[in-house]
Every structure is written in structure tokens, then in C-alpha cells.
C-alpha positions in Angstrom: 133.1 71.3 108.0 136.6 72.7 108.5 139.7 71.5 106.1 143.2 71.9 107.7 146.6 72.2 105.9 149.0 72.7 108.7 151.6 70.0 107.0 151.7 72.6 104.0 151.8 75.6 106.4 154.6 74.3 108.7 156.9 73.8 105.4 156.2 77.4 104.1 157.0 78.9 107.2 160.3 77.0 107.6 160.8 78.2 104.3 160.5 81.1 105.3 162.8 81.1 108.0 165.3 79.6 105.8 164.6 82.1 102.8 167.1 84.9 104.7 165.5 88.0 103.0 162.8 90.3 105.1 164.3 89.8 108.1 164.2 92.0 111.0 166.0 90.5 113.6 169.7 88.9 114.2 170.0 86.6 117.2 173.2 85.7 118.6 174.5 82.5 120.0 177.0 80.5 121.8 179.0 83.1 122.5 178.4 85.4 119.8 180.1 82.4 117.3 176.6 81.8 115.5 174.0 83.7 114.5 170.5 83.7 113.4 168.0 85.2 111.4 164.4 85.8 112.4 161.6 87.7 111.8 160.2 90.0 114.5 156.4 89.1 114.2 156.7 85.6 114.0 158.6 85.5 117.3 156.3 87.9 119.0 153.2 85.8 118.4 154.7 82.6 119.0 157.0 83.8 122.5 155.8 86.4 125.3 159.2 86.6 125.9 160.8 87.6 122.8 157.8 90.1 122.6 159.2 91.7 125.8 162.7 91.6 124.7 162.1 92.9 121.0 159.8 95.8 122.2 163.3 97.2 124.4 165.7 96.7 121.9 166.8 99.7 119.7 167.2 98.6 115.6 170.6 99.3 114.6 171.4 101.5 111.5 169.7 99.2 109.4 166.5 99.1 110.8 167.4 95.5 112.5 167.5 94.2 116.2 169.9 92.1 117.4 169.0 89.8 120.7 172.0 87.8 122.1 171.9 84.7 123.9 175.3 83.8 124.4 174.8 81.1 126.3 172.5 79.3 124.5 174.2 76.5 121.3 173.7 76.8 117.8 172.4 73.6 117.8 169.7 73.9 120.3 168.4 77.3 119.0 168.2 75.9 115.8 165.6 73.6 117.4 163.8 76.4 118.9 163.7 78.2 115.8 162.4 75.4 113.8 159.7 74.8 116.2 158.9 78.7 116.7 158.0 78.7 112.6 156.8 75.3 112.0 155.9 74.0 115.0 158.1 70.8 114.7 161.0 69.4 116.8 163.2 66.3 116.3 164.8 64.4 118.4 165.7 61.5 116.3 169.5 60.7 117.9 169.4 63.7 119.9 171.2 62.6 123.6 169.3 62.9 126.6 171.2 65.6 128.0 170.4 67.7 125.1 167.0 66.6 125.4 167.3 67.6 128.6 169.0 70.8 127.8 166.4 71.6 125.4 163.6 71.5 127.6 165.4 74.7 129.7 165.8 76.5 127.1 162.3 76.0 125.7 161.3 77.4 129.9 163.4 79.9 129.2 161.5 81.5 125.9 158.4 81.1 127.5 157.1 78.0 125.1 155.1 76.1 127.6 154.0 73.5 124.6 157.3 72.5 123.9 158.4 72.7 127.4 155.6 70.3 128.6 155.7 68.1 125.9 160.1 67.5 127.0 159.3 67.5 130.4 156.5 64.5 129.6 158.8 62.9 127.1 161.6 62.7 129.4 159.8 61.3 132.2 158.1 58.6 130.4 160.9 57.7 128.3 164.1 58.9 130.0 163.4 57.8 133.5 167.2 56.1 134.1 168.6 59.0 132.8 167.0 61.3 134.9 168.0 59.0 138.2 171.7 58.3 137.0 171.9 62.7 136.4 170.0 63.0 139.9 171.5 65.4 141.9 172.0 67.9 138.6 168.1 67.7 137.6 166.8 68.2 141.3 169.3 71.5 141.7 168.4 72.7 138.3 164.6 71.9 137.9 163.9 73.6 141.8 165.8 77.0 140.4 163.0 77.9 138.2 159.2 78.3 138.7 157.7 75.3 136.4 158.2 72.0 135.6 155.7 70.8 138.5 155.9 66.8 137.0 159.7 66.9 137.2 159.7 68.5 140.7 156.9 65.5 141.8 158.9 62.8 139.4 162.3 63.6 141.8 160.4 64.1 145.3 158.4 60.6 144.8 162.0 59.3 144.4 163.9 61.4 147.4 160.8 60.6 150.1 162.0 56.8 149.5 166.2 57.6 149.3 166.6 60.5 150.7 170.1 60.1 151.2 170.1 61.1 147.6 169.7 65.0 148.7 170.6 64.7 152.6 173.5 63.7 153.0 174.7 65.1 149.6 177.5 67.2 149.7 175.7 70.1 147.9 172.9 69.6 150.2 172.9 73.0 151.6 173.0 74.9 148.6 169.7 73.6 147.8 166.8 75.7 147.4 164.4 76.7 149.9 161.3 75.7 147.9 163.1 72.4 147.7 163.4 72.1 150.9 160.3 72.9 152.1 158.8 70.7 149.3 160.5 67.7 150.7 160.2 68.3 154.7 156.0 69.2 154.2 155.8 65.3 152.7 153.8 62.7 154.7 156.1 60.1 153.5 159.3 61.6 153.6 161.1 58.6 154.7 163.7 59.9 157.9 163.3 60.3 161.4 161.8 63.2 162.6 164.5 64.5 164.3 167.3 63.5 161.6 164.7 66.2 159.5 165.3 68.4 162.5 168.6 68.2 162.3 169.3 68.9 158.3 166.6 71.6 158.5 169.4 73.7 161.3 172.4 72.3 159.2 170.9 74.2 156.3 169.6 77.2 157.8 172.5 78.0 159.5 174.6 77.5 155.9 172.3 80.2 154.5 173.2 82.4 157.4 177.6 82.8 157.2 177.4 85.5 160.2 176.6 83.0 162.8 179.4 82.2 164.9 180.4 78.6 164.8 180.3 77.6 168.5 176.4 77.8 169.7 177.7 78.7 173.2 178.7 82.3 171.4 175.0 82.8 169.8 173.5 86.5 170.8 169.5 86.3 171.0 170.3 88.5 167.3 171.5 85.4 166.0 168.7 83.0 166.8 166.2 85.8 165.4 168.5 85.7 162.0 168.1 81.8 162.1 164.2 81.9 162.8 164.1 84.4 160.1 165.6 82.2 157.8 163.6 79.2 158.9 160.7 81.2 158.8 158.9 78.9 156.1 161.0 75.9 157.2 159.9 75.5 161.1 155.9 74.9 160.5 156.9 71.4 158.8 158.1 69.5 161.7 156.2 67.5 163.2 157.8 68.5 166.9 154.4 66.2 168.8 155.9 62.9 167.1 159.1 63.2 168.3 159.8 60.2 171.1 161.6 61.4 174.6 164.7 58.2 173.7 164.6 59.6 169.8 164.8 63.0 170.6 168.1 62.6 172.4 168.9 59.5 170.4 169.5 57.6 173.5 169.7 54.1 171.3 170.4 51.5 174.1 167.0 52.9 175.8 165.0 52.8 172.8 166.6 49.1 172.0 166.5 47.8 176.0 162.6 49.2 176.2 161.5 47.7 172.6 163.3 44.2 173.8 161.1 44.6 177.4 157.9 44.8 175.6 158.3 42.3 173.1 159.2 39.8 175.7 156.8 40.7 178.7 154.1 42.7 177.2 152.7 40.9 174.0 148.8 40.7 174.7 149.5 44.5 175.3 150.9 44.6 171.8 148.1 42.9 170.2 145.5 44.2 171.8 146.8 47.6 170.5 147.9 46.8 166.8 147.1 49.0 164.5 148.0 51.7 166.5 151.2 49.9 167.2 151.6 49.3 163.7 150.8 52.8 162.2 152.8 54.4 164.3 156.4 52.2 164.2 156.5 52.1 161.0 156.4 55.9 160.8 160.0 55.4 162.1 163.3 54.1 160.6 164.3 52.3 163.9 162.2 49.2 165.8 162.9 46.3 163.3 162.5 44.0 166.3 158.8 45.5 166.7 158.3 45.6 163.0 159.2 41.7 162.8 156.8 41.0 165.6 154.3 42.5 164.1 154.9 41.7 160.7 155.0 37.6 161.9 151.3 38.4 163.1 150.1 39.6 160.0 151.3 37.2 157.5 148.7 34.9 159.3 146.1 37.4 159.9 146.3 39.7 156.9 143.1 41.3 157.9 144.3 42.9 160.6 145.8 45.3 158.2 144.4 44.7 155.1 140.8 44.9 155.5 141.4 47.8 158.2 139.8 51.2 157.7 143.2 53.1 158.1 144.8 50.5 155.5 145.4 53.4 152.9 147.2 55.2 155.6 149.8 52.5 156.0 153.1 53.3 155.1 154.8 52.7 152.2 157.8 50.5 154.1 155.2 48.6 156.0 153.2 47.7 153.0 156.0 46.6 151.1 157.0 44.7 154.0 154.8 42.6 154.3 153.7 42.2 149.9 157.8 40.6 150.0 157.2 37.8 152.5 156.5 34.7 150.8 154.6 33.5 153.7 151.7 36.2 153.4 148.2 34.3 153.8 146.3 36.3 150.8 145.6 35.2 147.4 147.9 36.9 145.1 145.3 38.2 143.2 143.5 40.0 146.4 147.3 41.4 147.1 147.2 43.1 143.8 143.9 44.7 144.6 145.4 46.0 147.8 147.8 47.4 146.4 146.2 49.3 143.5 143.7 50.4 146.3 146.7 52.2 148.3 147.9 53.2 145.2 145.5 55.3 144.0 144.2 56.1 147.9 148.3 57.5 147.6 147.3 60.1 144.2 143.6 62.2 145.1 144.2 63.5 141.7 143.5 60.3 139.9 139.6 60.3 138.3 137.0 58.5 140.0 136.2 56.1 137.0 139.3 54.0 135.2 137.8 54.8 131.8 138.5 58.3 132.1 142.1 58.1 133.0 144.9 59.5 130.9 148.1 58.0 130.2 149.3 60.4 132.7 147.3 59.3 135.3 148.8 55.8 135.1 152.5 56.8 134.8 151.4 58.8 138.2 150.1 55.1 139.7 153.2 53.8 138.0 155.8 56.3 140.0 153.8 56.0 143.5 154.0 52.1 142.9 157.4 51.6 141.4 158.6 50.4 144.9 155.4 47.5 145.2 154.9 46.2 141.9 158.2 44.2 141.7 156.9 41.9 144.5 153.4 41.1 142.7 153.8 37.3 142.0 152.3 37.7 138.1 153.1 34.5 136.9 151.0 32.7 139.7 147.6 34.5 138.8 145.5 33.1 136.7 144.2 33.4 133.7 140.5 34.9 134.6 142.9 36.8 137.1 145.2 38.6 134.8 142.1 39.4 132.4 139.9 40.6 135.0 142.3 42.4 137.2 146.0 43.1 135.7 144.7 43.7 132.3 142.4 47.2 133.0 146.0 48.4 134.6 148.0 46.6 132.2 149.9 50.6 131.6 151.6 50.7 135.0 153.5 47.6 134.2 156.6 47.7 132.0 155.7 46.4 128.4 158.0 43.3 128.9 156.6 42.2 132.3 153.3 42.2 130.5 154.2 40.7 127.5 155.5 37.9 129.7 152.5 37.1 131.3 150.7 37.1 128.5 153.0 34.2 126.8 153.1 32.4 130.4 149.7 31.7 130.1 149.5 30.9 126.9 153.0 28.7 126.5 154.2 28.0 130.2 157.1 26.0 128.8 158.4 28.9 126.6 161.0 30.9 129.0 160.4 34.5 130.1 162.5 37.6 130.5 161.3 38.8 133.4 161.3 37.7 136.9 159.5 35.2 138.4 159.1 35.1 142.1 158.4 32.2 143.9 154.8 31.2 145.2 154.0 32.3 148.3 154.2 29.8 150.7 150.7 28.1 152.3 150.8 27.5 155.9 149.7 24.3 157.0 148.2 24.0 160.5 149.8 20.6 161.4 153.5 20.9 159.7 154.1 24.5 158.3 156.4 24.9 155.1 159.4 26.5 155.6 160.2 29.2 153.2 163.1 28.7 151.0 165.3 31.1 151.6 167.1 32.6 148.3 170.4 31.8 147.2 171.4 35.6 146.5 169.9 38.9 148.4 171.1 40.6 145.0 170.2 38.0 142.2 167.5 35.8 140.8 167.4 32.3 139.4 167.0 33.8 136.0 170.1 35.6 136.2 171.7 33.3 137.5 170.8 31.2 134.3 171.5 34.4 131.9 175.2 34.6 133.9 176.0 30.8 133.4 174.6 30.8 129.3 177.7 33.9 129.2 180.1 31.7 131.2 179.3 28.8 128.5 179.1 31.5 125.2 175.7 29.7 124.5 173.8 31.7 122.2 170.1 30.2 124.2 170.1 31.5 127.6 169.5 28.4 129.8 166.0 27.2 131.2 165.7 27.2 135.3 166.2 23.2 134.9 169.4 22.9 132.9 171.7 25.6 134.9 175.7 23.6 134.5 177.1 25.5 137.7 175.9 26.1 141.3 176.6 29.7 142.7 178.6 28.9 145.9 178.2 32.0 147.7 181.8 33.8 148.9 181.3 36.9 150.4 178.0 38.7 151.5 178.6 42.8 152.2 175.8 42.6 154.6 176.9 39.6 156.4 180.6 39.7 156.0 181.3 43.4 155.9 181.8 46.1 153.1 185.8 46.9 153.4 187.8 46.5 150.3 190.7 44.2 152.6 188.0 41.7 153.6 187.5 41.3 149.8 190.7 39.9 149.6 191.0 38.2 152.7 188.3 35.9 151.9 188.2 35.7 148.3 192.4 34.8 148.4 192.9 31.7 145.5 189.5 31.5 144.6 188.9 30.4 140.9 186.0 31.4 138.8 184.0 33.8 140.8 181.2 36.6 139.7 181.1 39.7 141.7 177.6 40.9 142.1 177.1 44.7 142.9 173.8 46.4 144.1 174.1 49.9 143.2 172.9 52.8 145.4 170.0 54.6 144.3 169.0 52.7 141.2 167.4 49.4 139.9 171.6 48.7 138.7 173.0 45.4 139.3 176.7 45.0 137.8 179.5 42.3 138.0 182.2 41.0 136.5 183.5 37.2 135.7 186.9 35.9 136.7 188.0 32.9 135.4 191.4 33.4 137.2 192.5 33.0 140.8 192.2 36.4 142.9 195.7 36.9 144.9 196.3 39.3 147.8 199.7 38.8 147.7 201.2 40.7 144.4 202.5 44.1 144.0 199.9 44.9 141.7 199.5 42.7 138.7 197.2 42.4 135.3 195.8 39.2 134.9 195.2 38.1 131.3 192.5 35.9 130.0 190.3 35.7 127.2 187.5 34.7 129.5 186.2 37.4 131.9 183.2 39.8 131.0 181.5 42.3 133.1 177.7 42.7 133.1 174.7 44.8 134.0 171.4 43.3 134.7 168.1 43.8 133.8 166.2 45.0 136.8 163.4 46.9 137.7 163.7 50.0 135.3 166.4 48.1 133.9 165.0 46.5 131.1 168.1 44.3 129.1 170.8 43.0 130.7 174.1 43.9 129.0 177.1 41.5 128.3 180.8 43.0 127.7 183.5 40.8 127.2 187.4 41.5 127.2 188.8 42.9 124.2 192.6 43.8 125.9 193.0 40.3 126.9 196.4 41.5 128.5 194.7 43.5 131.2 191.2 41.8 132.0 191.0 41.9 135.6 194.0 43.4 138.1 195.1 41.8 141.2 195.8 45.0 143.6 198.8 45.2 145.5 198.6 44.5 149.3 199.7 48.7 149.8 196.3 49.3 148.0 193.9 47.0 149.4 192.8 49.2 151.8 190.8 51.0 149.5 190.4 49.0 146.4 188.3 45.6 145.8 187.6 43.4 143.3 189.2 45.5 139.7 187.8 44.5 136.2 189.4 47.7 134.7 186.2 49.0 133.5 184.7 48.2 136.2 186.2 48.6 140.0 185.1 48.8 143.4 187.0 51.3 145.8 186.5 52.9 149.2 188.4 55.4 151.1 187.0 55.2 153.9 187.1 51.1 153.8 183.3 50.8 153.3 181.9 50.4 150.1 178.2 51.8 151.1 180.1 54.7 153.4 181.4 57.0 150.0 180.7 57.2 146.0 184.1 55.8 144.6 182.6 52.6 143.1 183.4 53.0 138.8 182.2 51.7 135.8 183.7 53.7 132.4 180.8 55.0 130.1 183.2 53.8 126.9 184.5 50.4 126.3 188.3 50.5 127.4 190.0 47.2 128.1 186.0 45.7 127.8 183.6 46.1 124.2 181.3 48.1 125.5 180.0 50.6 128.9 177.7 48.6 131.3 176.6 51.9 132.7 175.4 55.0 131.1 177.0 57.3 133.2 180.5 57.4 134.4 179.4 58.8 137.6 181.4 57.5 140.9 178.5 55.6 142.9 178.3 53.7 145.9 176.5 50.3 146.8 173.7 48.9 149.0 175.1 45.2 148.6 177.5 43.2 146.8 178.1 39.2 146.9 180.5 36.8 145.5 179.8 33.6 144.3 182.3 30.6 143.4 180.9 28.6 139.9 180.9 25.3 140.2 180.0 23.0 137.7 176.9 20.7 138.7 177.9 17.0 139.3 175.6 15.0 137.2 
């Protein structure tokens, strides 16, 4: 029998730390303003790297070494040195950044506990963060040699947006192990030869020598850029590249795809899975991919029951798990999709009862993309026991909580989405499926939205909504420049702007009470009444609700000079484009402090751009 006092140990050694005689060692900080204390043992046994340092540093006059970190803070060495002696860290109000900041620093003194235990914490806890900061963390975490669940957390994100590092302007000043941890992905999410192409684009930009004009290229400079691309060029998968892809020759690609669709169906089924595998492997053929998709729905075990099923494609799954017309119980979907999901990770354990809380969050991050199209709340009960509950971890906490109390007190309303049932096809007279008001927003924010409109302290059920959402303007239907936002939504009264952020699980909006008018100079409209919003989402857990507090300038009516490049203004909160696309550059802005509104609906202040936006008229219901 052992007896452990590490409580009483950790306090002496702080103690100690804090005691200021004995010491051996002075360490400098932020820029030489602050400085420490230490003593040269402790750090030795507790850092491989100070033991390095201390052994080649002289003692000065007084028998004492002095290290300097200039650019290291007080604050966050003061961290390091509490946890170096008594082996505690907190992080009680601490921001994420400094979290974040923290964590490097900790990489940097060789502390692999406390490094692993930030990395972990800010993964599991910090996830928005981390996606809002995205750019940052990916350039900074791929310039060092650890943090291997960071550098998986970012790639699981960028196979599915890789626009995120692509097309980023700072795209070729990322690092080669980057690179190539990206490009060697099976389900890195671009065209072949779009890869092709960024992998040249960056090679060359490693290489300033090269002349611009190719036609000017010496065999010496082709051998630099194969030099260069040494480690790049075995990652391409050149045999998958089609003859009309290849030399993007679209019209052929779209004229051939028509021509077999039309002519050459039995062809077409009698080769599906092959068919299927391999155009969903692509980012182009949604005529082929709606073919076949219209196929499975009825026969599900085409695909589903396949041997190759766990090879499928993430878009292709999730293509089909959305339609509400799929002909599987909901219960057998979810079992599908665990199954790819853990086919997905060979690093999860064999047996369930042996997997660590890390082994979820992995299942959690290589399903984040699936699980929102599960339809939970038509299981049941003997369903959610037998099957959700034993992965009851890779679902948020409220989404669970929420079933729980749906089975238990249908009546009471939830917090989470509920999706519709999917949809049984009947031989003699098939349902149609109901298609959704909003491509951006559910019936329960829809409710949340109209209980803000109201000031009602109860959010409204499903069956009492007051207004109808009379939809304005659709992006994807009507077009993403700023003018037609003001062509179309000209002397409209009391609309909500709904914005589907690049990127994220973000949805934001505003309310305007007031008429919009294209034809000012540029004019504050004030009102007591607007708010701008964030809604839960995905990863987005609460919705928030900021109302005007500068009444005098809620929402601004931009001149006609402007309109080009500006949309719908809430102050705090503002759409702009100049390039006259919303989704074409990141100039959309939401303030991370309350200004003219009580409070941020974003965390960052970071310019972003969109995927959608609608706007919808409220209309009171007629009774």
C-alpha cells in the first residue's frame, strides 16, 4: 500500500518558487520588461529543454544564469512556471487565444503533458474557435513537428472545404508537410486536376528564379521545379484524370453526361456501383449523381448492403442520408452510418467497451458532416436505447438531452432540430415530399425568430407561429450581388435577412421593421425594433439575440453610389462585396463588441463570406 501527498507537495514547491531566496537562475520576458526567478534543478528535471539551455549558459558574477525569452508574456510564463513546480495550470477566464498561445509555448519548453493536455482541451472544448481562427492555426500548428490531433482536427475539416486553404491568399506560403498532408488524402474533396493545378501554383512560388512566361522555361528550370515537387508529384493520382476533365472541356463533359442519361440507362444500371463510386469521386456530374441518387432512394441496397459501401464517399453518402424520400428505416440509416464511420478511422478498437473518450470525439469529427441528417426524434424508444445510447458521446449533449425528454414528454418543446420524417413511398399514389420553406432555416427558428419579433419571453411551439416567412430573395436562385438586394427587396416592410456563413455551422440575420429604400443618399433608419441574431446550429449550440441600443442608427439604407458593393446594413452587422458577389470575396462583417446593437453575434470580427442568404417578408397569420 502506497500513500500519496502530491496536493501538499505541489503547494511546497510553489512555495518555493515564490520564496525568492536560493535561486540560481533569472529568466527574462516580454522583452526583457519582466523577469523571473527559478531554480536551475527544478527546471532541468522537469524541461529537456531548459536542461540544454542551462548547461550553455555562463553564470554571471554572481554565480547566476540568466535565460531570455523575449518573446514570450509575463503572464503566460507565469503559467509555465507554476505548472513546472507544482504541476498545476489554470485556465479559469483565461481567452482562447491565450489558451491557444499557451499550448506553443508549452511545445516550445519541451512539456509534452501540458502540451497534450491544451491541444486535447482545445479540440474538445474550443472547436468554434479553432474554425473561426482557421487559417492562423493551420499555418502555425504545420510549422512545428507535434501537435498530430491538431494537424488531423484541421485536415478532417479542409478535405471537406478546401477552399479554406486553396484558394487562400496565403496559400502558397504554406508548408510543404502541409501540403503533402492534404494532397496524399483519399477524401480530399477537389478535382484531380484542380489538385494538379495548386500543387504547380505552389511549387513554382517556392521557386522566384523561374521566369514568368512558360514559353521562356530552360530544361534547368523544369529540373528546379521537379526538385521542388520532389515529395509533392507521387500524390496525384495522374490514372484518374478524364480526357474532357483534363483539358476542362465542360460543354463535352456536360453534352456526353446528357447523351447517356437519355439513351444509355440500362447501361447505367447495369454498371452501378461502378458508376456510382467513381462520379462521386468528382465535383462535377450532378445530372449523373441525381440519376443515380433517384435509383437508390428506392433500392437502398444497391448501396447500402454493397461490399464496397464503406468505400463510398463522404458527398455521396451524405447525399443520399438528406433525402427524405430514402426507403430505410431510420434506425438501420444510423447503423450505416456508424459502420462508415468507424470503417472511415482503422485506429478505433475492435470492441466499443474499450474506447476512450478520444476515440469517440475521432467518430464525432469524421461524422460531423452526417449526423445532422439522422432523423433522432423519429426512432424509437427500444431504438435510441439499443442503438443511439452505446454512441450517445458523438452527439452534442443537447441533441441528446432532447431525445431523451422527446420520448419521455413529446409535448414539451425541444431545442434542437427536428427533421421531418422521411417520406414512405406508396406504390399506387407516391407522397410528394414537402419541400422546405428555407434552404438556410428551420421551423424552429423560425418559431425562436417570430417569439423575438413578439418580445415573448416562451419561444413559440411549431403550432402557434403568428407570421408566415414569405420568402424575398434567395442568393442561389436570385443571384448573390449587393444591387439585386435592393432591387427586389425596394419598400418592403418587416423582413429578416438570413445569412449562411462560409466555412462554419454560422447562421446570422438581422430584423427590419422599417421599409428598405434604394433610392436615398445614404440614410440611418431609426427604430426601437430591429435586432440581429445568430443561430444555433450544428456546432452552434445557443442562438444569440441582440437588440438595438442606438435606436438613431439601427439599420442604414445605402445610397444608390454604394449599392454596388454593399447589401442589406444593420451596422453591426453588414453584407458587402467588391466584386458584386457575396460568395466571390470575404467582406461580409459582424463587430465582435456591441456598437449600435447590445452585444457581438460573432466571436470573431473576421471579414467572412457566405454560401447562402434569404429574405423573408413577416406576415402576420390570418386567423
Amino acid at each position: 500500500m502506497s500513500l500519496n501527498f502530491f496536493d501538499k507537495l505541489s503547494q511546497n514547491l510553489i512555495e518555493l518558487l515564490n520564496d525568492g531566496d536560493d535561486y540560481n537562475v533569472i529568466i527574462e520576458v516580454e522583452n526583457k520588461e519582466k523577469s523571473f526567478t527559478a531554480h536551475s534543478n527544478v527546471l532541468k528535471f522537469r524541461s529537456s529543454y531548459f536542461r540544454r539551455d542551462l548547461e550553455n549558459i555562463r553564470p554571471n558574477e554572481n554565480n547566476i544564469k540568466i535565460i531570455i525569452k523575449s518573446s514570450i508574456s509575463a503572464q503566460i510564463f507565469n503559467v509555465i512556471l507554476q505548472y513546472i513546480y507544482g504541476g498545476t495550470v489554470c485556465l479559469e477566464n483565461c481567452e482562447t487565444r491565450f489558451i491557444y498561445d499557451l499550448m506553443l509555448v508549452a511545445d516550445e519548453f519541451e512539456l509534452e503533458e501540458l502540451t497534450n493536455k491544451l491541444e486535447t482541451l482545445l479540440i474538445e472544448t474550443k472547436g468554434s474557435w479553432l474554425r473561426t481562427h482557421f487559417s492562423f492555426i493551420y499555418h502555425s500548428i504545420f510549422s512545428r513537428n507535434n501537435f498530430e490531433k491538431l494537424k488531423n482536427f484541421c485536415n478532417d475539416i479542409i478535405v471537406k472545404y478546401p477552399d479554406l486553404i486553396f484558394v487562400a491568399d496565403d496559400f502558397t506560403s504554406l508548408k510543404e508537410s502541409a501540403l503533402i498532408s492534404l494532397i496524399k488524402r483519399n477524401d480530399l474533396q477537389i478535382e484531380e486536376v484542380k489538385i494538379w493545378d495548386y500543387v504547380i501554383k505552389w511549387g513554382i512560388a517556392q521557386t522566384s528564379t523561374l521566369p514568368t512566361n512558360l514559353d521562356d522555361w530552360t530544361k534547368e528550370n523544369f529540373l528546379t521545379l521537379k526538385t521542388t515537387l520532389q515529395q509533392c508529384l507521387p500524390h496525384i493520382r495522374y490514372f484518374h484524370l478524364s480526357v474532357a476533365d483534363e483539358f476542362e472541356l465542360e460543354e463535352l463533359t456536360n453534352k456526353l453526361e446528357t447523351l447517356l442519361i437519355e439513351t444509355k440507362g440500362s447501361w447505367l444500371r447495369t454498371h452501378f456501383s461502378f458508376i456510382y463510386h467513381s462520379i462521386f469521386s468528382r465535383n462535377n456530374f450532378e445530372k449523373l449523381k441525381n440519376f443515380c441518387n433517384d435509383i437508390i432512394v428506392k433500392y437502398p441496397d444497391l448501396i447500402f448492403v454493397a461490399d464496397d459501401f464503406t468505400s463510398l464517399k463522404e458527398s455521396a453518402l451524405i447525399s443520399l442520408i438528406k433525402r427524405n424520400d430514402l426507403q430505410i428505416e431510420e434506425v438501420k440509416i444510423w447503423d450505416y452510418v456508424i459502420k462508415w464511420g468507424i470503417a472511415q478511422t482503422s485506429t478505433l478498437p475492435t470492441n466499443l467497451d474499450d474506447w476512450t473518450k478520444e476515440n469517440f470525439l475521432t467518430l464525432k469529427t469524421t461524422l460531423q458532416q452526417c449526423l445532422p441528417h439522422i432523423r433522432y426524434f423519429h426512432l424509437l424508444g427500444i431504438e435510441v436505447l439499443d442503438k443511439i445510447q452505446p454512441y450517445k458521446k458523438i452527439l452534442d449533449k443537447q441533441l441528446w438531452k432532447d431525445i431523451n425528454q422527446r420520448l419521455i414528454a413529446p409535448e414539451r418543446p425541444v431545442k434542437s432540430t427536428i427533421l421531418p420524417p422521411r417520406s414512405v413511398l406508396i406504390t399506387e399514389l407516391p407522397p410528394r415530399s414537402k419541400e422546405s420553406f428555407s434552404t438556410i432555416i428551420s421551423e424552429e427558428h423560425a418559431a425562436e425568430i417570430s417569439t423575438w419579433i413578439d418580445r415573448k419571453t416562451t419561444v413559440y411551439t411549431l403550432t402557434n407561429i403568428p407570421y408566415k416567412f414569405e420568402l424575398i430573395l434567395r442568393g442561389t436562385q436570385d443571384g448573390f450581388a449587393p444591387q439585386t438586394f435592393w432591387n427586389i427587396c425596394h419598400g418592403h416592410i418587416c423582413t429578416v435577412v438570413l445569412v449562411k456563413v462560409k466555412g462554419t455551422d454560422e447562421i446570422v440575420g438581422g430584423y427590419n421593421p422599417l421599409a428598405w429604400d434604394k433610392n436615398t443618399d445614404g440614410q440611418w433608419m431609426e427604430t426601437k425594433d430591429s435586432f440581429i441574431f445568430s443561430l444555433k446550429n450544428g456546432d452552434i449550440p445557443n442562438s444569440i439575440l441582440s437588440r438595438v441600443k442606438n435606436t438613431k442608427c439601427a439599420v442604414l439604407n445605402i445610397s444608390k453610389n454604394d449599392q454596388i458593393r454593399y447589401g442589406p446594413h444593420f451596422s453591426d452587422f453588414r453584407m458587402c462585396s467588391h466584386k458584386s458577389d457575396f460568395t466571390l470575396d470575404n467582406y461580409c462583417f459582424c463587430r465582435n463588441y456591441g456598437f449600435h446593437y447590445e452585444k457581438p453575434i460573432r466571436s470573431s470580427s473576421e471579414y467572412f463570406s457566405i454560401i447562402n442568404y434569404e429574405v423573408f417578408k413577416i406576415v402576420r397569420k390570418t386567423i
